[in-house]
mmCIF file as gemmi writes it, N, C-alpha and C atoms, coordinates in Angstrom:
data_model
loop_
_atom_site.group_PDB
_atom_site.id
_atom_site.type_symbol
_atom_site.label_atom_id
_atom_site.label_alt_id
_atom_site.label_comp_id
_atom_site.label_asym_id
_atom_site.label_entity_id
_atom_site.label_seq_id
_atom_site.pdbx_PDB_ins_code
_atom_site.Cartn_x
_atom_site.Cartn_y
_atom_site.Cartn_z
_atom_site.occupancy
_atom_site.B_iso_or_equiv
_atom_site.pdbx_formal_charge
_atom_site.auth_seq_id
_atom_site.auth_asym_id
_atom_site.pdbx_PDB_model_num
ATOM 1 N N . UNK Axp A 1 ? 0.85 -1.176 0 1 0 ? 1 A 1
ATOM 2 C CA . UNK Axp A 1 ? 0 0 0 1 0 ? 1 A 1
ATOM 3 C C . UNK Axp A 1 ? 0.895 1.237 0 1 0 ? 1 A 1
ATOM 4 N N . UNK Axp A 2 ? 0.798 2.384 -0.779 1 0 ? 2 A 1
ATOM 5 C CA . UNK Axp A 2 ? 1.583 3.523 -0.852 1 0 ? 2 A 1
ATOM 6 C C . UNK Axp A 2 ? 0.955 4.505 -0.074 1 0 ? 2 A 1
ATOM 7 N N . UNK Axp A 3 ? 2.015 4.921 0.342 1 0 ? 3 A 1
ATOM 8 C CA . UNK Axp A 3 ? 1.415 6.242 1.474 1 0 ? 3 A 1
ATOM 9 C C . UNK Axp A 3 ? 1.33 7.476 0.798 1 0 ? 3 A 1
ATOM 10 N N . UNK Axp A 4 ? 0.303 8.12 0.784 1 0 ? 4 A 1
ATOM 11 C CA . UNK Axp A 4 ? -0.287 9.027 -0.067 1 0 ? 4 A 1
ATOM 12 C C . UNK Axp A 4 ? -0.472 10.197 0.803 1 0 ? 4 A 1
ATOM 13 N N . UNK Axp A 5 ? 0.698 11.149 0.433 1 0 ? 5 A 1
ATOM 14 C CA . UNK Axp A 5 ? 0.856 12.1 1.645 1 0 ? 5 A 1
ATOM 15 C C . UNK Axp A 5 ? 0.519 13.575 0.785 1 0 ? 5 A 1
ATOM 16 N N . UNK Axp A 6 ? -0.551 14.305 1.291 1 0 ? 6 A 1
ATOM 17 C CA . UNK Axp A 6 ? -0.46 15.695 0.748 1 0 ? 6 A 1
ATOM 18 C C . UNK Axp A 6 ? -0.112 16.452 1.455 1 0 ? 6 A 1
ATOM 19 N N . UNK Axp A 7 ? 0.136 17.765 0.491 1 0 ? 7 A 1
ATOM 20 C CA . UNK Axp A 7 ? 0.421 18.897 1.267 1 0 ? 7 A 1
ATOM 21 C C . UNK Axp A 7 ? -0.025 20.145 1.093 1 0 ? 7 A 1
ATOM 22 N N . UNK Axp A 8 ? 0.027 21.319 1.346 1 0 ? 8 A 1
ATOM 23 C CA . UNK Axp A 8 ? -0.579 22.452 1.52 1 0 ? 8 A 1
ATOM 24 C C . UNK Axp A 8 ? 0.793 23.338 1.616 1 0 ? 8 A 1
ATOM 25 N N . UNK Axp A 9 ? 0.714 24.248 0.407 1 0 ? 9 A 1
ATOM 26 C CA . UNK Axp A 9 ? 1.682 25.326 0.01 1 0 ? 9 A 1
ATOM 27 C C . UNK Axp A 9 ? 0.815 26.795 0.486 1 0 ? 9 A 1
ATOM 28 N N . UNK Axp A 10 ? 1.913 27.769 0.272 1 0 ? 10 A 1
ATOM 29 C CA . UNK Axp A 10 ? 1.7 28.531 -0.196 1 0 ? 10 A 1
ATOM 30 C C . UNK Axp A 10 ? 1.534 29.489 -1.158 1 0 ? 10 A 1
ATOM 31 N N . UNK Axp A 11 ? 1.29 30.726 -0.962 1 0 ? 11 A 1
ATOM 32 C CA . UNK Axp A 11 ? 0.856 30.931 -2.765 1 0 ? 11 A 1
ATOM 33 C C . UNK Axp A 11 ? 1.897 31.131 -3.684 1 0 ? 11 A 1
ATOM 34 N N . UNK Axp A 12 ? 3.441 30.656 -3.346 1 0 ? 12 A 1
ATOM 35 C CA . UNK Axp A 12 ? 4.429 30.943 -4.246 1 0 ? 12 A 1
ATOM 36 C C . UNK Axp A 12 ? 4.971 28.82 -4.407 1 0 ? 12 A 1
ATOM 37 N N . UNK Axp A 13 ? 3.912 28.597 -3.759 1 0 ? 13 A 1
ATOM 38 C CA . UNK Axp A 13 ? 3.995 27.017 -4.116 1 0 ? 13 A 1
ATOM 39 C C . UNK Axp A 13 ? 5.227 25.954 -3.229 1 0 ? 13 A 1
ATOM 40 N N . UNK Axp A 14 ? 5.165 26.717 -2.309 1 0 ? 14 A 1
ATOM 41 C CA . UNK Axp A 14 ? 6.391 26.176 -1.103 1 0 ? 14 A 1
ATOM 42 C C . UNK Axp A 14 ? 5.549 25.636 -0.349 1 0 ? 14 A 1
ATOM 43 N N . UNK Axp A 15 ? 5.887 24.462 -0.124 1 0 ? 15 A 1
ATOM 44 C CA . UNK Axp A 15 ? 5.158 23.317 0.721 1 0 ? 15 A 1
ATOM 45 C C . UNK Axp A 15 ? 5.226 24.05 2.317 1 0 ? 15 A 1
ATOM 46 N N . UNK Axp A 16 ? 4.66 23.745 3.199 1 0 ? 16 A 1
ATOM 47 C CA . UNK Axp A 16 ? 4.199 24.137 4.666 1 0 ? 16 A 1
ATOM 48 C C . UNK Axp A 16 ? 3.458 23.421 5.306 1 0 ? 16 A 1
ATOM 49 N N . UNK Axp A 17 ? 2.85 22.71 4.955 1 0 ? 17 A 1
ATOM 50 C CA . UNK Axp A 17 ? 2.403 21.458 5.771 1 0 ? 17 A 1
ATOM 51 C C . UNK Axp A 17 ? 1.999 19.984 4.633 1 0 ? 17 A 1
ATOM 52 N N . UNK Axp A 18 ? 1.697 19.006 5.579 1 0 ? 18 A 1
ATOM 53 C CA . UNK Axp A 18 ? 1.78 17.964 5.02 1 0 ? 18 A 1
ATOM 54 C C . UNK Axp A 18 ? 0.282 16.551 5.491 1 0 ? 18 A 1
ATOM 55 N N . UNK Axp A 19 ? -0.469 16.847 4.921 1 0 ? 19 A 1
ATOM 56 C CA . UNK Axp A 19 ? -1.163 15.565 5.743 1 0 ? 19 A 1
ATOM 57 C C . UNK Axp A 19 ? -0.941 14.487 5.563 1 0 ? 19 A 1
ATOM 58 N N . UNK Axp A 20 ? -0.972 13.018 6.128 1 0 ? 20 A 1
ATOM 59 C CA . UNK Axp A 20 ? -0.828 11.986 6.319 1 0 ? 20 A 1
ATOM 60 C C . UNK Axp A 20 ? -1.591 11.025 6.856 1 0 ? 20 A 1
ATOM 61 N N . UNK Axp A 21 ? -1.934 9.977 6.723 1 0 ? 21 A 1
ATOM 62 C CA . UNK Axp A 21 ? -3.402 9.528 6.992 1 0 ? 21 A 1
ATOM 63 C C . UNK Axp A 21 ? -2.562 8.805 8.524 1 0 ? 21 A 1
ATOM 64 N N . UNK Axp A 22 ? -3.887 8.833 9.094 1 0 ? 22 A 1
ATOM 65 C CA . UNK Axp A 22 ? -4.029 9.105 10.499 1 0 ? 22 A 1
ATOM 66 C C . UNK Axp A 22 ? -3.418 7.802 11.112 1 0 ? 22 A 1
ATOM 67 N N . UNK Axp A 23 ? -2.843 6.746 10.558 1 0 ? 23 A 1
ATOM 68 C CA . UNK Axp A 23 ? -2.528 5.624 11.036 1 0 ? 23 A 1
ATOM 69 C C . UNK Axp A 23 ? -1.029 5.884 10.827 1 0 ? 23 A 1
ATOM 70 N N . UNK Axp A 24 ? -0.293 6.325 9.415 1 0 ? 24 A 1
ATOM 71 C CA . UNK Axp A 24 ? 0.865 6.388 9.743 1 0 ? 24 A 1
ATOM 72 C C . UNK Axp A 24 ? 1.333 7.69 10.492 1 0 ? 24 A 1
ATOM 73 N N . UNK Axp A 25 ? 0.567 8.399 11.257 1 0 ? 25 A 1
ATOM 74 C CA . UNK Axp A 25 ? 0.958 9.56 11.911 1 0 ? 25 A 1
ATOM 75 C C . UNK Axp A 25 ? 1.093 9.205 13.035 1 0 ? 25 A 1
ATOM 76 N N . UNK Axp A 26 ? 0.062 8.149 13.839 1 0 ? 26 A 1
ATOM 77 C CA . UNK Axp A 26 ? 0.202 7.298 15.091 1 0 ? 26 A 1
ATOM 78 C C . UNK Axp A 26 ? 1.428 6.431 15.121 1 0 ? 26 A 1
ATOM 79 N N . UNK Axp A 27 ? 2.076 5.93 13.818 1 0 ? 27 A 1
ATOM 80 C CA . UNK Axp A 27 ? 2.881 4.841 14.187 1 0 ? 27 A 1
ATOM 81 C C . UNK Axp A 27 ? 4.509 5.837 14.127 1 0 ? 27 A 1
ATOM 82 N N . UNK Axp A 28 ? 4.353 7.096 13.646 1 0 ? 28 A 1
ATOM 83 C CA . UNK Axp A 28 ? 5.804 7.944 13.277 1 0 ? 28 A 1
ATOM 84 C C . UNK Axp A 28 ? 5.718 8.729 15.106 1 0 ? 28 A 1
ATOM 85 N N . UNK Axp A 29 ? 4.244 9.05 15.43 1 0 ? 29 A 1
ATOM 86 C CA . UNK Axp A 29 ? 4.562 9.827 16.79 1 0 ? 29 A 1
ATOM 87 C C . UNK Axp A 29 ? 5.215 8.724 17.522 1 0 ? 29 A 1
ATOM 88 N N . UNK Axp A 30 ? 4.567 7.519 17.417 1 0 ? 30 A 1
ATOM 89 C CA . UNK Axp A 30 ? 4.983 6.355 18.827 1 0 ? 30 A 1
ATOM 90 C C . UNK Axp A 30 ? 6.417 6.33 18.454 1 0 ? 30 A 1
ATOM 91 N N . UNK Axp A 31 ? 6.986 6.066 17.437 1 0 ? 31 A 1
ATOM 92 C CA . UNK Axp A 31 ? 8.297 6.105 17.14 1 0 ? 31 A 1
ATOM 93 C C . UNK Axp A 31 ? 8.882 7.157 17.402 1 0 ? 31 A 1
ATOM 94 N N . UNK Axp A 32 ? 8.714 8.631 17.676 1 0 ? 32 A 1
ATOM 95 C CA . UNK Axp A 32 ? 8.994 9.096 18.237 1 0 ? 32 A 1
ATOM 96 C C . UNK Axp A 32 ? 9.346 9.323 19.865 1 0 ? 32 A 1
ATOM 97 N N . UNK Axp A 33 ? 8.248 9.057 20.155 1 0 ? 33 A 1
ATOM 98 C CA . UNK Axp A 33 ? 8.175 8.613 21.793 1 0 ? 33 A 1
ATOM 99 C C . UNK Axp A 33 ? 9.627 8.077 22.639 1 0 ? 33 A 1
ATOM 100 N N . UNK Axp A 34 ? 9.395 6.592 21.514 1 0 ? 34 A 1
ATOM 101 C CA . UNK Axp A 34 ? 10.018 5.422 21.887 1 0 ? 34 A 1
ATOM 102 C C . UNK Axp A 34 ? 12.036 6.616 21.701 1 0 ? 34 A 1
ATOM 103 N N . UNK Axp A 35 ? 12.032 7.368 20.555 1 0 ? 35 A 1
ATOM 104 C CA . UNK Axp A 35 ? 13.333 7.792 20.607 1 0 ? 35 A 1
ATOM 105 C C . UNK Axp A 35 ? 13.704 8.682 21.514 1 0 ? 35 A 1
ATOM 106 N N . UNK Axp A 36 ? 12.602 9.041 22.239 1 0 ? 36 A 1
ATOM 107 C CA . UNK Axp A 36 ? 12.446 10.179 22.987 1 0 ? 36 A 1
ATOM 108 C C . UNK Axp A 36 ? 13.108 9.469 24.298 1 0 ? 36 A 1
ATOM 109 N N . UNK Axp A 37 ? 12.543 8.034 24.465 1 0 ? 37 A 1
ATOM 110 C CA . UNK Axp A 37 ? 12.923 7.709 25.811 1 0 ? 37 A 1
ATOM 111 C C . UNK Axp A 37 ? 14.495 7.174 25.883 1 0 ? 37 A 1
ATOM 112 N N . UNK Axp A 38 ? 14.392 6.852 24.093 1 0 ? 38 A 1
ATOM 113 C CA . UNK Axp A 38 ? 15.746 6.289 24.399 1 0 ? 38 A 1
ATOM 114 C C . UNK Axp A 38 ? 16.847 7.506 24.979 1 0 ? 38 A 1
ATOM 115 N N . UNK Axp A 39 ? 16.775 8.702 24.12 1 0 ? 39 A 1
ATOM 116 C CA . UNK Axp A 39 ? 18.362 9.503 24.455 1 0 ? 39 A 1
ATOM 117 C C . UNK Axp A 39 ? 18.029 10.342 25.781 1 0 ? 39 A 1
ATOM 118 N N . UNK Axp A 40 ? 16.671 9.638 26.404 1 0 ? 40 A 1
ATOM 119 C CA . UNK Axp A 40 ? 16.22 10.587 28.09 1 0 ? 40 A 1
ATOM 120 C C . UNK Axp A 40 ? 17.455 9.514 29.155 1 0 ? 40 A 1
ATOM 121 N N . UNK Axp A 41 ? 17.929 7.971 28.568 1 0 ? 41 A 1
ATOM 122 C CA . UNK Axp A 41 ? 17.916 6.947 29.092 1 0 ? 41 A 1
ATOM 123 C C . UNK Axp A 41 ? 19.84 7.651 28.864 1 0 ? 41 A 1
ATOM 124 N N . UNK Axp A 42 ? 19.974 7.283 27.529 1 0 ? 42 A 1
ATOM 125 C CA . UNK Axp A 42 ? 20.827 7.241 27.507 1 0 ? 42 A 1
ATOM 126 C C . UNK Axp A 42 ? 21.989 8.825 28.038 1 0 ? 42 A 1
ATOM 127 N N . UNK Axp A 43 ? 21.446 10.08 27.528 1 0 ? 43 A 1
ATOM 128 C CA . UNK Axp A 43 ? 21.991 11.316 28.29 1 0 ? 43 A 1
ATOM 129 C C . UNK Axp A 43 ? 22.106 11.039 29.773 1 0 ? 43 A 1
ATOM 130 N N . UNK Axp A 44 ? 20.673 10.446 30.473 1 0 ? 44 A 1
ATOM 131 C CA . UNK Axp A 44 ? 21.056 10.3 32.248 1 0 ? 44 A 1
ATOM 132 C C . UNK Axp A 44 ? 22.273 9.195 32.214 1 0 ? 44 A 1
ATOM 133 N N . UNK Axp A 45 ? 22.675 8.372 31.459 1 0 ? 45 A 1
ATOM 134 C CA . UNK Axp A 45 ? 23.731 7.668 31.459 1 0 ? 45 A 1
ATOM 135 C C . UNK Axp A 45 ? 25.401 8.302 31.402 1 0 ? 45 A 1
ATOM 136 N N . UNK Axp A 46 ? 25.233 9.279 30.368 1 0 ? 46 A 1
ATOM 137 C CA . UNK Axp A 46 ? 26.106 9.945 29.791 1 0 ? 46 A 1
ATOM 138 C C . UNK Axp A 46 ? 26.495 10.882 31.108 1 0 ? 46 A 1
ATOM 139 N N . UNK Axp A 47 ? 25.447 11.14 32.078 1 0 ? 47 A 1
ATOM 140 C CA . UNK Axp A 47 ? 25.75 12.248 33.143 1 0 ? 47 A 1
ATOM 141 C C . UNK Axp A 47 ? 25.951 11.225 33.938 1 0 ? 47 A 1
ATOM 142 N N . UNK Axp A 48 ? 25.64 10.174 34.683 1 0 ? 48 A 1
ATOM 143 C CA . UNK Axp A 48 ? 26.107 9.282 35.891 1 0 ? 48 A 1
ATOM 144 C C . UNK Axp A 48 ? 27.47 8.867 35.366 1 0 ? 48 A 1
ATOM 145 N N . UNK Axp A 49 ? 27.839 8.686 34.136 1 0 ? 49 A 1
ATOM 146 C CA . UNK Axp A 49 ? 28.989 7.827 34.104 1 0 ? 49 A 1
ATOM 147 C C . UNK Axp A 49 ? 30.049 9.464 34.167 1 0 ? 49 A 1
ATOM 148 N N . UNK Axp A 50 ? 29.989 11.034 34 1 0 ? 50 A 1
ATOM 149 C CA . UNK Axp A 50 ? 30.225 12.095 33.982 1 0 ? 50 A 1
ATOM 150 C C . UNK Axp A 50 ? 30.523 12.331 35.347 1 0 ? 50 A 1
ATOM 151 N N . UNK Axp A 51 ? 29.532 12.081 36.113 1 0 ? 51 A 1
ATOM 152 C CA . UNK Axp A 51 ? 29.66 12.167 37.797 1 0 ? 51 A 1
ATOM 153 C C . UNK Axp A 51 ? 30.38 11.415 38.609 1 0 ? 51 A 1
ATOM 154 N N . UNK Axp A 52 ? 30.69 10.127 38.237 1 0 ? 52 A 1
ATOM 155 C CA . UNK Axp A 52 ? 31.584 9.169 38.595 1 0 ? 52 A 1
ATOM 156 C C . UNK Axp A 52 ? 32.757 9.514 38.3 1 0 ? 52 A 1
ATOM 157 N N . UNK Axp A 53 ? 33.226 10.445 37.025 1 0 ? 53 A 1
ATOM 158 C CA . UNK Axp A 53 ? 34.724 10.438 36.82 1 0 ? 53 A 1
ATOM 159 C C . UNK Axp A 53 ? 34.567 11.374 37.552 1 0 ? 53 A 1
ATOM 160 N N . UNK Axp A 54 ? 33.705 12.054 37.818 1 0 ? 54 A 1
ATOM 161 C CA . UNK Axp A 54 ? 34.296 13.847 38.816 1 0 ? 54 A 1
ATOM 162 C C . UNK Axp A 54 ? 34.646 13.505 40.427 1 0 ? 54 A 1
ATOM 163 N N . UNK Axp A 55 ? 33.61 12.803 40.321 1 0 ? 55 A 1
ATOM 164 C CA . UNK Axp A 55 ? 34.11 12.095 42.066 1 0 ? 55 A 1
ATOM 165 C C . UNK Axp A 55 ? 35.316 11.357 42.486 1 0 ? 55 A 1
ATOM 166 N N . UNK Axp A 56 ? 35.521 10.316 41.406 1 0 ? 56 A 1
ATOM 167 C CA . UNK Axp A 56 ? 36.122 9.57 42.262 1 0 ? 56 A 1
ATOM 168 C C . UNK Axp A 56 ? 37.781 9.829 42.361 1 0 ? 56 A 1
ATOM 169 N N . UNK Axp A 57 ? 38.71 10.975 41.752 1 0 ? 57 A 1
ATOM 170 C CA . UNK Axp A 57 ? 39.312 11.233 42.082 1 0 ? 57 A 1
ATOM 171 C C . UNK Axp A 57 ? 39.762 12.627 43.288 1 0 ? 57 A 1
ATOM 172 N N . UNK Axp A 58 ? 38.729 12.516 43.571 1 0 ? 58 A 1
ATOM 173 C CA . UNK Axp A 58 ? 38.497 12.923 44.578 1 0 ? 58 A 1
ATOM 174 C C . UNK Axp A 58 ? 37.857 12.558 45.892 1 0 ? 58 A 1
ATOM 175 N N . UNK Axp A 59 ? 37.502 11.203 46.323 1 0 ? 59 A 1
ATOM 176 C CA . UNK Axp A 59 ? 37.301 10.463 47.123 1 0 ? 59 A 1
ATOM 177 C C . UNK Axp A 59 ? 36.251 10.748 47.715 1 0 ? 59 A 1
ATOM 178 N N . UNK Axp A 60 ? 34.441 11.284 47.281 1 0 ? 60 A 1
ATOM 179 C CA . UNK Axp A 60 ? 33.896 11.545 47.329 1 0 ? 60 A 1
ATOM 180 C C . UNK Axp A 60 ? 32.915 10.567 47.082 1 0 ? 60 A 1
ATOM 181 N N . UNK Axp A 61 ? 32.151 9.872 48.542 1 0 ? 61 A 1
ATOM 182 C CA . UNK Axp A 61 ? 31.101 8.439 48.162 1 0 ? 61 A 1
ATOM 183 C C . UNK Axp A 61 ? 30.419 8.589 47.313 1 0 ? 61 A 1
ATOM 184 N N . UNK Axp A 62 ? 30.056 7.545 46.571 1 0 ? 62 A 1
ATOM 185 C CA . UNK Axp A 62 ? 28.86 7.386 45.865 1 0 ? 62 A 1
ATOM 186 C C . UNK Axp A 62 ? 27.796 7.149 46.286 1 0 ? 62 A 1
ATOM 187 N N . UNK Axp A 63 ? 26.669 7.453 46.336 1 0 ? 63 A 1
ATOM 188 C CA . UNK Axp A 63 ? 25.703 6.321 46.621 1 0 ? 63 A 1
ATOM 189 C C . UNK Axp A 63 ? 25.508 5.189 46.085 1 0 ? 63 A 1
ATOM 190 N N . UNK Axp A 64 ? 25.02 4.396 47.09 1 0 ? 64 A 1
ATOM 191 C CA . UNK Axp A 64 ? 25.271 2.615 46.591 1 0 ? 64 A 1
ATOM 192 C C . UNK Axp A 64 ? 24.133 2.607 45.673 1 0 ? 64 A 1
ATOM 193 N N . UNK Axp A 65 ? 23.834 1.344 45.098 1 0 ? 65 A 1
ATOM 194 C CA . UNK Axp A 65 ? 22.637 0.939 43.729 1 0 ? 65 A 1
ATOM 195 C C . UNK Axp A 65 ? 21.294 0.721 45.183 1 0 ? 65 A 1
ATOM 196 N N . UNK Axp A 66 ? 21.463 0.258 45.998 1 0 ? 66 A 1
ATOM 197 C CA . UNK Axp A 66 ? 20.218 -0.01 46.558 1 0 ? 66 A 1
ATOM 198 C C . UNK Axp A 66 ? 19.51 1.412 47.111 1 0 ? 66 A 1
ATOM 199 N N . UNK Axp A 67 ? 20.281 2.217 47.652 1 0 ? 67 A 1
ATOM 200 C CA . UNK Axp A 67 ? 19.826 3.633 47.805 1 0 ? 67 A 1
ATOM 201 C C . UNK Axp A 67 ? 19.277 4.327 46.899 1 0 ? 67 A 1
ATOM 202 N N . UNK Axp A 68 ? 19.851 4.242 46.132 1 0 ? 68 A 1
ATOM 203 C CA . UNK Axp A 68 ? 19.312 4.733 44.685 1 0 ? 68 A 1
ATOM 204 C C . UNK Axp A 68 ? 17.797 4.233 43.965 1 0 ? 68 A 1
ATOM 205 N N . UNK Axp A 69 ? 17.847 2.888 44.208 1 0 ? 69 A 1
ATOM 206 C CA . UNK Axp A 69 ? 16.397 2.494 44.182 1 0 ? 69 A 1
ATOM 207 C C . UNK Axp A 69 ? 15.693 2.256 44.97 1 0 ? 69 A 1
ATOM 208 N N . UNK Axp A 70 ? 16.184 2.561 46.006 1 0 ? 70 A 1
ATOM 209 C CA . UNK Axp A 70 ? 14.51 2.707 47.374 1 0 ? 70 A 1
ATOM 210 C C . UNK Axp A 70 ? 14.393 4.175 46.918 1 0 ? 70 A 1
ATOM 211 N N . UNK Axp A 71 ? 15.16 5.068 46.645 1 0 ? 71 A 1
ATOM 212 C CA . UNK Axp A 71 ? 15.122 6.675 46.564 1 0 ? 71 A 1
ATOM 213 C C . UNK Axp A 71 ? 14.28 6.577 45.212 1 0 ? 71 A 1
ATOM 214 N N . UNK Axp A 72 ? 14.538 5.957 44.304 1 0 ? 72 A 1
ATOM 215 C CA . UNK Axp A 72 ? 13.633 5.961 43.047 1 0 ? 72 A 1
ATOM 216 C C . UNK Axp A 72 ? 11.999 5.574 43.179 1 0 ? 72 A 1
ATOM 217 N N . UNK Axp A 73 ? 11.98 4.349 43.757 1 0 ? 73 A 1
ATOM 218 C CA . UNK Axp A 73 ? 10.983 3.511 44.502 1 0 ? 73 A 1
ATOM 219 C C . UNK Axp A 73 ? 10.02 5.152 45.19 1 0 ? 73 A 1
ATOM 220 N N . UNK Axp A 74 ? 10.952 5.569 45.867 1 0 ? 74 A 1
ATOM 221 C CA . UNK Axp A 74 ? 9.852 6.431 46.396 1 0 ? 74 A 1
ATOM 222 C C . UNK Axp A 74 ? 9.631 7.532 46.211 1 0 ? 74 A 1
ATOM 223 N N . UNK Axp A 75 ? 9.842 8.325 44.899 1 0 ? 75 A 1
ATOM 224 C CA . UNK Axp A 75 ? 10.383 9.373 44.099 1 0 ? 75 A 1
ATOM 225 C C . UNK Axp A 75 ? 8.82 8.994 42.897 1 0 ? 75 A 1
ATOM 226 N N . UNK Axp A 76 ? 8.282 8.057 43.177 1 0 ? 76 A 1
ATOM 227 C CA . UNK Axp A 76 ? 7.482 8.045 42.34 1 0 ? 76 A 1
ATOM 228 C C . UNK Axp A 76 ? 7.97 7.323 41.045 1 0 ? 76 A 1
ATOM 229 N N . UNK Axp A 77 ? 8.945 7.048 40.813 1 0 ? 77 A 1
ATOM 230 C CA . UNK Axp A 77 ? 9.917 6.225 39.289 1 0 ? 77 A 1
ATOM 231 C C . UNK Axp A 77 ? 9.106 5.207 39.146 1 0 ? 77 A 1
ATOM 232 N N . UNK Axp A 78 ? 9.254 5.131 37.604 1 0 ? 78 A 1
ATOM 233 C CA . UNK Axp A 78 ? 9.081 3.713 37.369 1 0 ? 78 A 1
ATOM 234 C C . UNK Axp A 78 ? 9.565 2.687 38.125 1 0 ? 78 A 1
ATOM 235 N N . UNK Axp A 79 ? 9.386 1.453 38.355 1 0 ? 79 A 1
ATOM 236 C CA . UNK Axp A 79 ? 9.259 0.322 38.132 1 0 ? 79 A 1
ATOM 237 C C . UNK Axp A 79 ? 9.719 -0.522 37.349 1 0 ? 79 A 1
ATOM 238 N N . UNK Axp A 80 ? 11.226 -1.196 37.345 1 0 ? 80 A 1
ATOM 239 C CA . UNK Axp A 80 ? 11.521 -2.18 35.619 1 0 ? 80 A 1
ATOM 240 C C . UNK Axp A 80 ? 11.524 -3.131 35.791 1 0 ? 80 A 1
């Protein structure tokens, strides 16, 4: 099936919007979503593993993994 996408110019014929039928617009937002969570996942990664090099030459505790998830646990967080 071909996706049959219009659009809407203006009066010098420059495209400005685009419609798309309503099923592949649901499946491009969710795909969005889904990328959304990935680089939310991966940046907080990029900053814990950032915070670890700042600390630890400087001998400054970490908090342990179980603190961290009773603190998540009750922070309202997901659940994995």
């Amino acid at each position: 099936m071909a996706l049959t996408i219009q659009y809407i110019t203006d009066s010098r014929g420059r495209k400005k919007s685009a419609i798309v039928p309503i099923r592949k617009w649901e499946e491009l937002n969710a795909s969005n979503q889904q990328l959304n969570r990935k680089i939310e996942l991966l940046t907080g990664t990029v900053a814990g593993v950032e915070e670890v090099k700042q600390v630890r030459p400087n001998g400054i505790p970490l908090q342990s993994l179980s603190d961290f998830l009773n603190e998540s646990q009750h922070s309202g967080c997901r659940k994995f």
